[in-house]
N, CA, C and O atoms as a CHARMM CRD file, in Angstrom:
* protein
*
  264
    1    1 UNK  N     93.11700 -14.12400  19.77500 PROA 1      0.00000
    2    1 UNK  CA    93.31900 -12.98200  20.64400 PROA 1      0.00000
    3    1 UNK  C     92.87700 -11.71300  19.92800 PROA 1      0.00000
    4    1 UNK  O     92.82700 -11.77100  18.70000 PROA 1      0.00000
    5    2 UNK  N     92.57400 -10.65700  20.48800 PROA 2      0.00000
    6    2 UNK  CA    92.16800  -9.65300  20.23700 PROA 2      0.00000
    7    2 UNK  C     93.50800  -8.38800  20.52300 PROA 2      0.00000
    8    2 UNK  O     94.21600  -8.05700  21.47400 PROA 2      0.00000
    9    3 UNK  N     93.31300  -7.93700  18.97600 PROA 3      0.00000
   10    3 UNK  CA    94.62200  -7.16500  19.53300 PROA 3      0.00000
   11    3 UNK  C     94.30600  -5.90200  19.48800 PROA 3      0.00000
   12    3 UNK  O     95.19800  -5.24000  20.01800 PROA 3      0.00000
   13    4 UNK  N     93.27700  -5.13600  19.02300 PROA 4      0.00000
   14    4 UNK  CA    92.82700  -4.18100  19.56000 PROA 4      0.00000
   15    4 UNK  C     91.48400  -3.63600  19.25700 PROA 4      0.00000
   16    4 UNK  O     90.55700  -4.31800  18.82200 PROA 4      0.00000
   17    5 UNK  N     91.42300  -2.16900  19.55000 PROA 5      0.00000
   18    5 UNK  CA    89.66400  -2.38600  18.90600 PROA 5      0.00000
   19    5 UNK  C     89.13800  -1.59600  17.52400 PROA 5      0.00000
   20    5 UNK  O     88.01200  -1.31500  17.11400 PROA 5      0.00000
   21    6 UNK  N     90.25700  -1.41100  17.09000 PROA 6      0.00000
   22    6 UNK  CA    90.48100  -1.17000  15.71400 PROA 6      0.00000
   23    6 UNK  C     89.76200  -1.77200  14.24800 PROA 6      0.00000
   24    6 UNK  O     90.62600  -1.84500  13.37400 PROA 6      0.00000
   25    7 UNK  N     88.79000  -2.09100  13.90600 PROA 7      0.00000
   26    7 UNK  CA    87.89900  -2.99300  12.89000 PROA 7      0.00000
   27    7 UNK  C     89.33100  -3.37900  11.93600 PROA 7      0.00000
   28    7 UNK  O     89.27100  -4.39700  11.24700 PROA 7      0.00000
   29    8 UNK  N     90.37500  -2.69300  11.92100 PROA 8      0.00000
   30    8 UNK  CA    91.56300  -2.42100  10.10200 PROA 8      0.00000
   31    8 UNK  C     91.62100  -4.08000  10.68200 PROA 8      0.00000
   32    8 UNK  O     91.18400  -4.97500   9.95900 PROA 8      0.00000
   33    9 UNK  N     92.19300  -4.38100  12.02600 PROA 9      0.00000
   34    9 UNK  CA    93.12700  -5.74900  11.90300 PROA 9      0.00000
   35    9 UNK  C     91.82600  -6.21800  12.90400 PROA 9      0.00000
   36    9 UNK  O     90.97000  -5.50700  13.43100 PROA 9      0.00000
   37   10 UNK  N     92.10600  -8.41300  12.98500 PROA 10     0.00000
   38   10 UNK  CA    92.31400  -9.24700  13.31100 PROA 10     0.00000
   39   10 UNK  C     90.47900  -8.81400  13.95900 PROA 10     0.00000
   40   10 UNK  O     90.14700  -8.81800  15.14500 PROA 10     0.00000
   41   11 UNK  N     89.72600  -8.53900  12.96900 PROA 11     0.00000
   42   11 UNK  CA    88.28000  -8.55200  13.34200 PROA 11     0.00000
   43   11 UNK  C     87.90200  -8.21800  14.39000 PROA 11     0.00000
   44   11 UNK  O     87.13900  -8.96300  15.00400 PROA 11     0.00000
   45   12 UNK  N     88.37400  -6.80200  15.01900 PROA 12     0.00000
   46   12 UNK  CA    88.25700  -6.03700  16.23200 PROA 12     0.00000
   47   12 UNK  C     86.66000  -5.57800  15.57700 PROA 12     0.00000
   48   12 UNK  O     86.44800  -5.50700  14.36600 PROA 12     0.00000
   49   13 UNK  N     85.90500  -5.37000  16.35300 PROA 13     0.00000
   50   13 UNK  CA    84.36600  -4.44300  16.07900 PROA 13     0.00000
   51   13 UNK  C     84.68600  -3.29700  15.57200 PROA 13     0.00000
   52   13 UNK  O     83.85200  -2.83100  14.79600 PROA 13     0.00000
   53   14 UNK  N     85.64000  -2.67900  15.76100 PROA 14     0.00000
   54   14 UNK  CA    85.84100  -0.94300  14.93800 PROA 14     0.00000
   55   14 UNK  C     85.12600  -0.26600  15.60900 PROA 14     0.00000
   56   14 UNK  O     84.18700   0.16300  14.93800 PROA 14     0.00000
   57   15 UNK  N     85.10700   0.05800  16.66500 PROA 15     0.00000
   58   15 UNK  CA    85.14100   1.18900  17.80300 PROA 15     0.00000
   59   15 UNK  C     85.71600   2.42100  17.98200 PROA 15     0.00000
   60   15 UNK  O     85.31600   3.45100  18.52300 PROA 15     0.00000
   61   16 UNK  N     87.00900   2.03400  17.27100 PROA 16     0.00000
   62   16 UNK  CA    88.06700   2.97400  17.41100 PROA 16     0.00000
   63   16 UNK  C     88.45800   3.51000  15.51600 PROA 16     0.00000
   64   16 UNK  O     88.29200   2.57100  14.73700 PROA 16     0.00000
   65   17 UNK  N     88.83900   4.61400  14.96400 PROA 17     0.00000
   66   17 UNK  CA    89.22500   4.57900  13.61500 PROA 17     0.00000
   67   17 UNK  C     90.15100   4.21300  12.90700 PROA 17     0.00000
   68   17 UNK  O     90.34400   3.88200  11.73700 PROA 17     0.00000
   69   18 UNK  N     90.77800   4.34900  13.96900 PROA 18     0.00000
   70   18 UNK  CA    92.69000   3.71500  13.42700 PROA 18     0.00000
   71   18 UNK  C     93.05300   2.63900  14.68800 PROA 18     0.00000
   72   18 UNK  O     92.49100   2.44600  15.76600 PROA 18     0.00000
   73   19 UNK  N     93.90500   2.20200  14.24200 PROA 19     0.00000
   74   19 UNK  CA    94.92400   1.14300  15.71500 PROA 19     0.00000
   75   19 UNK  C     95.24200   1.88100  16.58600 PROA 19     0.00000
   76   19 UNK  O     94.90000   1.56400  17.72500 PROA 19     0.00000
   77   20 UNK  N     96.10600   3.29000  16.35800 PROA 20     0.00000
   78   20 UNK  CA    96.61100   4.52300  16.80200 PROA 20     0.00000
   79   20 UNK  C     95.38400   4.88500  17.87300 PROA 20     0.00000
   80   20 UNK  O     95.61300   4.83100  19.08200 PROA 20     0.00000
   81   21 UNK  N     94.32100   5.18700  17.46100 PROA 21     0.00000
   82   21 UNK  CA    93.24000   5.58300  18.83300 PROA 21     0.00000
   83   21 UNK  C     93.01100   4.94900  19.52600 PROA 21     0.00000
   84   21 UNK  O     92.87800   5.20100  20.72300 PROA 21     0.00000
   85   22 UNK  N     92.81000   3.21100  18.62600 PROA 22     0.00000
   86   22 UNK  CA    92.58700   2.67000  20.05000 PROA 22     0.00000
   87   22 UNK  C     93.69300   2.29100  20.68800 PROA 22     0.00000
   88   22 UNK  O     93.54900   1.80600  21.81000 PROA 22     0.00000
   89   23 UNK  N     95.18900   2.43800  20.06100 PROA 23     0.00000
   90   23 UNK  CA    95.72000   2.02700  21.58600 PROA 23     0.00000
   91   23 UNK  C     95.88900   3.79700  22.50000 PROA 23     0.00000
   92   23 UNK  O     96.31700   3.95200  23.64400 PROA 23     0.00000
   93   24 UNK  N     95.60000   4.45600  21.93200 PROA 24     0.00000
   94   24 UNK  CA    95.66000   5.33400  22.97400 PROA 24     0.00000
   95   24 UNK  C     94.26800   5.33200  24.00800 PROA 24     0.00000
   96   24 UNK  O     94.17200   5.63600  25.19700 PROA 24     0.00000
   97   25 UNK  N     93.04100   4.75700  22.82100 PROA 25     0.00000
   98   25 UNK  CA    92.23800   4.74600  24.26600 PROA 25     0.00000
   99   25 UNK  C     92.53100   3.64600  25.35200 PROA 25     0.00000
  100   25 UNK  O     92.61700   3.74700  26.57600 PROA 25     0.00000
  101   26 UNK  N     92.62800   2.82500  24.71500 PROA 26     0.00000
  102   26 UNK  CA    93.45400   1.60000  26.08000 PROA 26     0.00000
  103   26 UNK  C     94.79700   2.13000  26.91700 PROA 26     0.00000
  104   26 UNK  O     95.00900   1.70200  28.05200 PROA 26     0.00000
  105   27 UNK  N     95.50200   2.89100  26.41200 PROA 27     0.00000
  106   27 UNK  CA    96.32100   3.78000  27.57700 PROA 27     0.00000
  107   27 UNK  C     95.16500   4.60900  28.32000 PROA 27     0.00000
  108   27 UNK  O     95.50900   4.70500  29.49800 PROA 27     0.00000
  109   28 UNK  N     94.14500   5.13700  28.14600 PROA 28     0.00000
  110   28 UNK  CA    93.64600   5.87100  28.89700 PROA 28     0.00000
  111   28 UNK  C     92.73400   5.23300  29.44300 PROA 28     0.00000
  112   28 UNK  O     91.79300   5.81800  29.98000 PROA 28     0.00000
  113   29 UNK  N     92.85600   3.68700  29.40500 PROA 29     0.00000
  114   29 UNK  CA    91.45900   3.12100  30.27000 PROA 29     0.00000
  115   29 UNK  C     90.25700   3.23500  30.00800 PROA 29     0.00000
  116   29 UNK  O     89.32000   3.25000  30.80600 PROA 29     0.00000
  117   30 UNK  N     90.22800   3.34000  28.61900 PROA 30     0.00000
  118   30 UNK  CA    88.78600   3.97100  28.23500 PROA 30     0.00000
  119   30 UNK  C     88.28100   2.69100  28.00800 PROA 30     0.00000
  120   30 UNK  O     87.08200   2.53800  28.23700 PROA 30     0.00000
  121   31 UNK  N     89.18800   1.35300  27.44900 PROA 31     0.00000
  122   31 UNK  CA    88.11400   0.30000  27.03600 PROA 31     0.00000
  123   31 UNK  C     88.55100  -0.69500  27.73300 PROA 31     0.00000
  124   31 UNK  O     89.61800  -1.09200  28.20100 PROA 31     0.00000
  125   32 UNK  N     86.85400  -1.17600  27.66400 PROA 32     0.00000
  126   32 UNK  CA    86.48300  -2.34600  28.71100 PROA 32     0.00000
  127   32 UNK  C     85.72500  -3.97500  27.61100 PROA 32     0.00000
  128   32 UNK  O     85.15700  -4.19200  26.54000 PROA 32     0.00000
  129   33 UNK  N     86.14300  -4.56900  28.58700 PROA 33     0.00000
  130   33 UNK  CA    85.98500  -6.01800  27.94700 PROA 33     0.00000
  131   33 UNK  C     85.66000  -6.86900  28.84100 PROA 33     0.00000
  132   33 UNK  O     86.37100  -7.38500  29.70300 PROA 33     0.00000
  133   34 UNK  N     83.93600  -7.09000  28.49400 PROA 34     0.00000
  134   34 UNK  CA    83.30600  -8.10000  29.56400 PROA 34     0.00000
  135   34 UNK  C     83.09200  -7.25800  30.72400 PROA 34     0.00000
  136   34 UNK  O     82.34400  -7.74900  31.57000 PROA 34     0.00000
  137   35 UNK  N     83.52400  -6.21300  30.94800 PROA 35     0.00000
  138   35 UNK  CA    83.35100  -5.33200  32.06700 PROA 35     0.00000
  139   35 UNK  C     84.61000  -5.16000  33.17500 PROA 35     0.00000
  140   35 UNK  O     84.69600  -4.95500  34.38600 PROA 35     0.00000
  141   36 UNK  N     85.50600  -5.35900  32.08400 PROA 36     0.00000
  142   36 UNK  CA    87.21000  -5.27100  33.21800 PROA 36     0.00000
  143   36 UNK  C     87.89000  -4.20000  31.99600 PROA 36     0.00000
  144   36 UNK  O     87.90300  -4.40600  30.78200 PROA 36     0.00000
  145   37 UNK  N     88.43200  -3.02400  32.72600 PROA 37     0.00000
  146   37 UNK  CA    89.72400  -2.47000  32.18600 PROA 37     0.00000
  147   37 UNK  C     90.48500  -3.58600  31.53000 PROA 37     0.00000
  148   37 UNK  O     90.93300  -4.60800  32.04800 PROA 37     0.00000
  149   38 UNK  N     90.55800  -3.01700  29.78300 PROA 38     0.00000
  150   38 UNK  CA    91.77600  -3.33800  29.33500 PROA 38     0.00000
  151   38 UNK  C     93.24900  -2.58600  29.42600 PROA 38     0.00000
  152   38 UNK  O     93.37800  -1.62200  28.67100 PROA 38     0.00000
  153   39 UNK  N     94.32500  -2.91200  30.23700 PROA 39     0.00000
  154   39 UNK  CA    95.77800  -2.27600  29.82000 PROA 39     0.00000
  155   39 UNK  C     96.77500  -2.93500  28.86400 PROA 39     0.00000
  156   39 UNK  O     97.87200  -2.38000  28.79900 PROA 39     0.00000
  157   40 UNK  N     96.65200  -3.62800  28.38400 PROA 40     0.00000
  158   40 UNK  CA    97.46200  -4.45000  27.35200 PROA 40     0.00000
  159   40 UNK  C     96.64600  -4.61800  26.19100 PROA 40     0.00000
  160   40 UNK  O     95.41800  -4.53800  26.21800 PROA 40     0.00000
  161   41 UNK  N     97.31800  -4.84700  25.18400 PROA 41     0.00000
  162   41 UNK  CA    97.16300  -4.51400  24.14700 PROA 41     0.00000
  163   41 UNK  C     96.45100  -5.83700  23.41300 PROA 41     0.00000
  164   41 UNK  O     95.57400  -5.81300  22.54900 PROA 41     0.00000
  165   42 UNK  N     97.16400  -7.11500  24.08300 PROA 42     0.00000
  166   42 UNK  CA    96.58200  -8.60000  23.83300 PROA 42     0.00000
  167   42 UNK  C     95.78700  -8.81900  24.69000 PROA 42     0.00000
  168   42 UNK  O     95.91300  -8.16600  25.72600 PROA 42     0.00000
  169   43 UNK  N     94.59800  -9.88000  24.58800 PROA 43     0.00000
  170   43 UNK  CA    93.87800 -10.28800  25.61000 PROA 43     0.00000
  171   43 UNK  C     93.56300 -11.63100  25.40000 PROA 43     0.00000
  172   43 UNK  O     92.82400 -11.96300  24.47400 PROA 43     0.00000
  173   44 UNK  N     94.09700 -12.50100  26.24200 PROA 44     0.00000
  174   44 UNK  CA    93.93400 -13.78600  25.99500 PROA 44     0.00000
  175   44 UNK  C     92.91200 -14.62100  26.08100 PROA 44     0.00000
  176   44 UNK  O     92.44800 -14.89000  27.19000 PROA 44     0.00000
  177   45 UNK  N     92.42500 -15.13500  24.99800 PROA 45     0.00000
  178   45 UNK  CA    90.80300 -15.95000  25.03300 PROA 45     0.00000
  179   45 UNK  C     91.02900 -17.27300  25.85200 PROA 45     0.00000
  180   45 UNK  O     92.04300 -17.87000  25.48900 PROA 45     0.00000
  181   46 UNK  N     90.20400 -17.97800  27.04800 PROA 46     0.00000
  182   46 UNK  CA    90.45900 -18.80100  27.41800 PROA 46     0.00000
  183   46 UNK  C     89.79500 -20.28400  26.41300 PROA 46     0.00000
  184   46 UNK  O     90.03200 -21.47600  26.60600 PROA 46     0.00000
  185   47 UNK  N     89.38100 -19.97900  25.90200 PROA 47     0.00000
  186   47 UNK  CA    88.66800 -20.63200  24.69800 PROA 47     0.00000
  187   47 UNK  C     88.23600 -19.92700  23.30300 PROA 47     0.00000
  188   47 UNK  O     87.84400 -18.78800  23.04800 PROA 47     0.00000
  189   48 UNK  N     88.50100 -21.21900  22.40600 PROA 48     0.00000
  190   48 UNK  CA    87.45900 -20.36200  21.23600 PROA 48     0.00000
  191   48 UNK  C     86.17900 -21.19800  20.72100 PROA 48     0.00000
  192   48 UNK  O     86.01700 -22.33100  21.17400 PROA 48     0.00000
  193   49 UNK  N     85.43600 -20.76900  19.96100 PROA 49     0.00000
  194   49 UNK  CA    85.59200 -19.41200  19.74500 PROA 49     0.00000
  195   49 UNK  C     84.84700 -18.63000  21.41500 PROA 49     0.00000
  196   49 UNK  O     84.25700 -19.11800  22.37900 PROA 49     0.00000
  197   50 UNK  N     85.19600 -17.51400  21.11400 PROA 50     0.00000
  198   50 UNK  CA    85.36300 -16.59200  22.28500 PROA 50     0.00000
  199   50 UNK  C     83.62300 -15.43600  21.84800 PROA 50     0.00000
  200   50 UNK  O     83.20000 -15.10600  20.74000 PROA 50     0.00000
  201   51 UNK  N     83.17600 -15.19900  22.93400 PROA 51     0.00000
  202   51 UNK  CA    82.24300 -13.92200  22.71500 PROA 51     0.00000
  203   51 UNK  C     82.57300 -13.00400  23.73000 PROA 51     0.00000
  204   51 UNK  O     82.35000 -13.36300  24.88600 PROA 51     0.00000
  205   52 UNK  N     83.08400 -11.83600  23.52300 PROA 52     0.00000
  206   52 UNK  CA    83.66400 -10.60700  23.86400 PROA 52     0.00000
  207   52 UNK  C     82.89200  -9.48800  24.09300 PROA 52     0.00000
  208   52 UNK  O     82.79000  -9.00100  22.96700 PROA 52     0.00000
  209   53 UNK  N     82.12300  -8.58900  25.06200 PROA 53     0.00000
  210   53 UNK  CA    81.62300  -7.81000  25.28300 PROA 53     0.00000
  211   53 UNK  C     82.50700  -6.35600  24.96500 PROA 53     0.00000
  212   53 UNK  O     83.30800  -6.15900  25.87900 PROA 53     0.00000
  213   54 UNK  N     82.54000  -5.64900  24.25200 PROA 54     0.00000
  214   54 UNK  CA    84.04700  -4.98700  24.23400 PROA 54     0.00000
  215   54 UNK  C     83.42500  -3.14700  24.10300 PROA 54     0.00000
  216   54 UNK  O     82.80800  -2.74600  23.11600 PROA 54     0.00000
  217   55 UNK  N     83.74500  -2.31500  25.24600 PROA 55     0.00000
  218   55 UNK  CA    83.03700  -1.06400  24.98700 PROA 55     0.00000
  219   55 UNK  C     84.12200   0.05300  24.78000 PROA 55     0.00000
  220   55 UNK  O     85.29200  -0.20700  25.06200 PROA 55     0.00000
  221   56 UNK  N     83.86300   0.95900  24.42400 PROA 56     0.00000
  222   56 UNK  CA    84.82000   2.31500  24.32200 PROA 56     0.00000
  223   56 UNK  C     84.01200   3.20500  24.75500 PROA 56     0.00000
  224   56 UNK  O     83.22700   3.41700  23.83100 PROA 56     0.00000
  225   57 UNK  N     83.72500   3.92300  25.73400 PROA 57     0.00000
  226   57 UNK  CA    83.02400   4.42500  26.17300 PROA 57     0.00000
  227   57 UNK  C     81.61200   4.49200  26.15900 PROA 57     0.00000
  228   57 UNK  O     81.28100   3.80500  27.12600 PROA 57     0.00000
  229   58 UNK  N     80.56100   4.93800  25.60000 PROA 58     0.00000
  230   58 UNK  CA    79.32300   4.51900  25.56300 PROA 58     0.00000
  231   58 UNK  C     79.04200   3.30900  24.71400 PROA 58     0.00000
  232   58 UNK  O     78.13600   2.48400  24.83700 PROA 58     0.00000
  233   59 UNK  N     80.23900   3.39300  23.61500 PROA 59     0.00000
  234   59 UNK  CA    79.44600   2.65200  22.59900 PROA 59     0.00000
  235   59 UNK  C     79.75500   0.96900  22.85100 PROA 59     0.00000
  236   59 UNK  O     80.23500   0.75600  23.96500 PROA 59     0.00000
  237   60 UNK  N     79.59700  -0.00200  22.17100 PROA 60     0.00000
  238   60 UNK  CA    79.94000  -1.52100  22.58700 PROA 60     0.00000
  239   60 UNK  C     79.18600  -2.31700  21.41200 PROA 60     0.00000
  240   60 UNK  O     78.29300  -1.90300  20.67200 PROA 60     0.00000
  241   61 UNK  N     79.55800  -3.07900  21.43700 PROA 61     0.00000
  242   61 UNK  CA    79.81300  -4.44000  20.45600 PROA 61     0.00000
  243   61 UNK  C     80.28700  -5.91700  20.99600 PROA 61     0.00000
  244   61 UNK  O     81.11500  -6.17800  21.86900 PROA 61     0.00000
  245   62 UNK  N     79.39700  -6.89900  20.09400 PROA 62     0.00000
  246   62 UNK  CA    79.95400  -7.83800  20.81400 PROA 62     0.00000
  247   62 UNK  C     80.88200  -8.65600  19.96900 PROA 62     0.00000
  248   62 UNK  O     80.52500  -9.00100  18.84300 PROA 62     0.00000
  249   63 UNK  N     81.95800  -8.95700  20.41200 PROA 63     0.00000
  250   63 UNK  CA    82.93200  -9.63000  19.12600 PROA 63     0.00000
  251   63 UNK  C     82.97600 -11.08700  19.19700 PROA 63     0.00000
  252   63 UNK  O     82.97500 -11.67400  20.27900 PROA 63     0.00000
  253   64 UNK  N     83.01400 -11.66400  18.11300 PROA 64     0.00000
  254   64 UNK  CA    83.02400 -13.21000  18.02700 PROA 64     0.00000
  255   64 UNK  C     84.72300 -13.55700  17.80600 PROA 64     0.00000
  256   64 UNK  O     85.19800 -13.11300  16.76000 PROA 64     0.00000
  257   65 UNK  N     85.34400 -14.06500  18.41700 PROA 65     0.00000
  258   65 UNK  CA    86.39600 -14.07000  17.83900 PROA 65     0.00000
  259   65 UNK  C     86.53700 -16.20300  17.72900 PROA 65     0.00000
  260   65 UNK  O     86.39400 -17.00000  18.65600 PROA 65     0.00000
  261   66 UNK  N     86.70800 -16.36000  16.93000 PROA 66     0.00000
  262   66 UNK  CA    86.78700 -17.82600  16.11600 PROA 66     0.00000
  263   66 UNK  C     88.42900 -18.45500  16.11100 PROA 66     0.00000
  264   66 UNK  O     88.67800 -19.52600  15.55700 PROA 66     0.00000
């Protein structure tokens, strides 16, 4: 699972600089995954490993999560 988009933990792309921004940008709907609003903080992979389209406003990355 992806717990946020933070690069510090659990091999997020680092989009965001701290955990702290990105969960505030995910309170503000700013990031998208695969092309759906994230509001929660977990996102459950229906498989792994998983490939994740994951944007914060312009920018995006694609995450492998294993």
């Amino acid at each position: 699972m992806l717990s946020h988009v933070s690069e510090s933990r659990r091999g997020a792309p680092g989009l965001a600089a701290s955990g702290a921004e990105a969960n505030r940008k995910i309170g503000e709907k700013a990031v998208r995954v695969d092309g759906d609003v994230i509001e929660a903080l977990l996102i459950p992979a229906a498989s792994l490993p998983a490939r994740l389209a994951v944007r914060l406003g312009k920018r995006a990355k694609v995450a492998v999560i294993a």
